[in-house]
C-alpha positions as CSV (number, residue, x, y, z in Angstrom):
1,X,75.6,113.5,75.7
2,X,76.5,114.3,72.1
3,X,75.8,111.7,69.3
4,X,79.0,112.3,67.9
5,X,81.4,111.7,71.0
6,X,83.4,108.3,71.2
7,X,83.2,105.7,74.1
8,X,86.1,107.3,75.6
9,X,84.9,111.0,76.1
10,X,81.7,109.7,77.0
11,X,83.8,107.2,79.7
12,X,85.7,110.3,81.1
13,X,82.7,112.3,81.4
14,X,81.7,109.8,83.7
15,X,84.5,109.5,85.6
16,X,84.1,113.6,86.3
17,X,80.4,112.9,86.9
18,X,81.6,110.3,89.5
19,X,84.1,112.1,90.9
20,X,82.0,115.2,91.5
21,X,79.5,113.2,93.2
22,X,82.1,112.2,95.8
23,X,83.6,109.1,94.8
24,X,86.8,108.1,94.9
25,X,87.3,106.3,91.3
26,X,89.3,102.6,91.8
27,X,90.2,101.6,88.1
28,X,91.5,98.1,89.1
29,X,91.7,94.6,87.3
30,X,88.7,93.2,89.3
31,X,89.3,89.4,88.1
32,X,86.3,87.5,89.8
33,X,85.0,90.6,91.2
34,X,82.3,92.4,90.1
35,X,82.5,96.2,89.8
36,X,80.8,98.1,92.4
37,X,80.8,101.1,95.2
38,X,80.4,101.3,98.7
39,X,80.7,103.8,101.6
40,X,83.0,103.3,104.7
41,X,83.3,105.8,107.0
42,X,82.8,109.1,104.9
43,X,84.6,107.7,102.0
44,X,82.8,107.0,98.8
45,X,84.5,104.2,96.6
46,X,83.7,102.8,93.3
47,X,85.4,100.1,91.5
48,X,85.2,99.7,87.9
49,X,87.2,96.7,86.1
50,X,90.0,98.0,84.5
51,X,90.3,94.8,82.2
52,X,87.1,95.6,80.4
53,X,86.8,97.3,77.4
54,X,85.9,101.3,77.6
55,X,82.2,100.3,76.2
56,X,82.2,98.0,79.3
57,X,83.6,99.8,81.7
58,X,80.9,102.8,80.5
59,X,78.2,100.6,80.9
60,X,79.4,99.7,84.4
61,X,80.0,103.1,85.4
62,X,76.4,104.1,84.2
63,X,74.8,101.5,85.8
64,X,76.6,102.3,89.3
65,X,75.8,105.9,89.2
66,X,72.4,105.2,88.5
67,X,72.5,102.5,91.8
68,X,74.1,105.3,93.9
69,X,71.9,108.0,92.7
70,X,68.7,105.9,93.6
71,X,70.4,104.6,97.1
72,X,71.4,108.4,98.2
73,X,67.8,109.4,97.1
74,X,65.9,106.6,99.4
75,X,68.5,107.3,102.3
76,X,67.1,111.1,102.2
């Protein structure tokens, strides 16, 4: 990460990180939902709340990746 990039570079860098590690990104308006991923079948998907502001939806996107990462690691 650079010091100098905005929320929103930083946000889509995530997104790419995401995506490269196989998910299939669901920006939705979660409402009483939490964001979150999950697997069914071979598919990969992670929801992140749409109604959230980018710092938020950063955070939540850090934090799932970092919950993924650690799950795929204890699986192996």
């Amino acid at each position: 990460m650079k010091p100098d990039e905005n929320v929103v570079v930083r946000l889509k860098r995530q997104l790419q990180r995401a995506r490269s590690m196989g998910f299939q990104v669901r920006m939705e308006v979660l409402e009483d939902q939490q964001p979150g991923w999950c697997q069914i079948g071979n598919s990969k998907l992670l929801f992140v709340d749409l109604s959230q502001t980018a710092a938020e939806q950063l955070a939540q996107l850090e934090e799932l990746l970092q919950s993924a990462s650690a799950d795929q690691q204890q699986a192996a």
